[in-house]
C-alpha positions in Angstrom: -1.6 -14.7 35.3 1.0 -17.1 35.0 -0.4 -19.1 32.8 -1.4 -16.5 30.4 2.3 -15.7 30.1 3.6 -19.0 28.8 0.9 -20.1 26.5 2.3 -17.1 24.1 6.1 -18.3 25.1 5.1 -21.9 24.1 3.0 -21.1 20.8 6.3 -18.9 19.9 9.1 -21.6 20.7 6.5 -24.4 18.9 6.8 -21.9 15.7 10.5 -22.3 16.0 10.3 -25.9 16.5 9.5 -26.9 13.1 10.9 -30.1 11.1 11.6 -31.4 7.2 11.6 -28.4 4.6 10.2 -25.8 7.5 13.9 -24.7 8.5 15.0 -20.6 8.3 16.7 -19.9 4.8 18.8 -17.1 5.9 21.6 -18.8 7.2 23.1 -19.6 4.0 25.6 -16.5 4.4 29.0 -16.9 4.0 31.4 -17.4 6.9 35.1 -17.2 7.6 37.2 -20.5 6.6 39.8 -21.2 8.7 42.0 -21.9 5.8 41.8 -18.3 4.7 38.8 -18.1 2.4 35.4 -18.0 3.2 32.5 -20.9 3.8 29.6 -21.5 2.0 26.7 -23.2 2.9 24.3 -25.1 1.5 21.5 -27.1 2.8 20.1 -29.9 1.6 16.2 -30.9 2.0 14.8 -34.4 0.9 14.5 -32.9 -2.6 16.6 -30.4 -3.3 19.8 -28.8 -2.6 19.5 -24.5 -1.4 20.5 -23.0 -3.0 21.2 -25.1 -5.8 24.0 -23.3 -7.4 26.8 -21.0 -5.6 29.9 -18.8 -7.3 32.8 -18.6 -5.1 36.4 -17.7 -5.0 39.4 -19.7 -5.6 40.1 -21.3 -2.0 37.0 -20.7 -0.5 34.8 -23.8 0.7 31.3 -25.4 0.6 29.7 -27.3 3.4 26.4 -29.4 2.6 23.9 -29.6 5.8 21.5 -32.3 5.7 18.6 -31.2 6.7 16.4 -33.6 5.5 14.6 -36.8 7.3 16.7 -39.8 5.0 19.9 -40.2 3.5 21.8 -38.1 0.9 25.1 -37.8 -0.8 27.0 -34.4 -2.4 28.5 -37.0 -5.5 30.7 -34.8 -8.1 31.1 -35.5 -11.9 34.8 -35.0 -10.8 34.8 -37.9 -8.6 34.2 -36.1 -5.2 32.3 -37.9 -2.9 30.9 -36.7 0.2 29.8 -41.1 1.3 26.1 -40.7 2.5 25.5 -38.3 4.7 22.5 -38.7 7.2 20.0 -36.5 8.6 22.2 -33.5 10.6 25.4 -34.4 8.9 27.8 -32.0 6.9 30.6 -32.5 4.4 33.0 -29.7 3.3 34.9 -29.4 0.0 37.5 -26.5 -0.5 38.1 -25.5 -3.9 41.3 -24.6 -4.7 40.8 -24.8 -8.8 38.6 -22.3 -10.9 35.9 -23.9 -12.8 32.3 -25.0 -13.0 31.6 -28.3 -10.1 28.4 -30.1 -11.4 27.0 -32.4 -8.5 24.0 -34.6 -7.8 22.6 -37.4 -5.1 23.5 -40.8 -5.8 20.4 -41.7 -4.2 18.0 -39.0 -5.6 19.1 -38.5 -9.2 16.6 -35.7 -9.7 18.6 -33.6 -7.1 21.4 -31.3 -9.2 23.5 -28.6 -8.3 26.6 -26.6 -9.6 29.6 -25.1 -7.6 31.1 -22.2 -9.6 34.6 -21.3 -8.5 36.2 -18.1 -10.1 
């Protein structure tokens, strides 16, 4: 009886247990900043940013999780730099200044996305 009643417990926690691009999408909800505003998130894969454009407010902010398996960067056409950022780590930007943020990866050129602050 035992048994019976953690084969479905390990098939549903091996479901949860997945790796690379497999990760839930709906925690990309904003937060509360502790400066005030609210947090963004966005998470980065091993080719993409998600999502790969966000519109915020005037003093809210924007963390990048790396969720992929290799090195990425969050590089602005402004001259923002997040450095590389490994697998698991984040970088935060607050944007205090309307206007439209175009970014890329340094290392994966094909990777775009676009911070819209209103």
């Amino acid at each position: 009886m035992r048994i019976l009643a953690i084969v479905p417990l390990a098939l549903l926690l091996a479901g949860c247990a997945g790796s690379g691009d497999d990760h839930d999408h709906r925690h990309h909800g904003p937060t509360p900043h502790e400066g005030g505003g609210t947090s963004f998130h966005v998470a980065i894969y091993n080719d993409r940013y998600e999502p790969a454009s966000r519109t915020i407010a005037v003093g809210d902010a924007v963390d990048w999780l790396n969720h992929g398996n290799r090195a990425h960067t969050v590089t602005f056409d402004d001259g923002h730099d997040s450095g590389s950022l490994q697998p698991d780590q984040v970088h935060e930007r607050v944007f205090r200044d309307a206007g439209t943020y175009a970014y890329h990866c340094k290392f994966h050129p094909s990777m775009r996305g676009t911070i819209v602050v209103q």
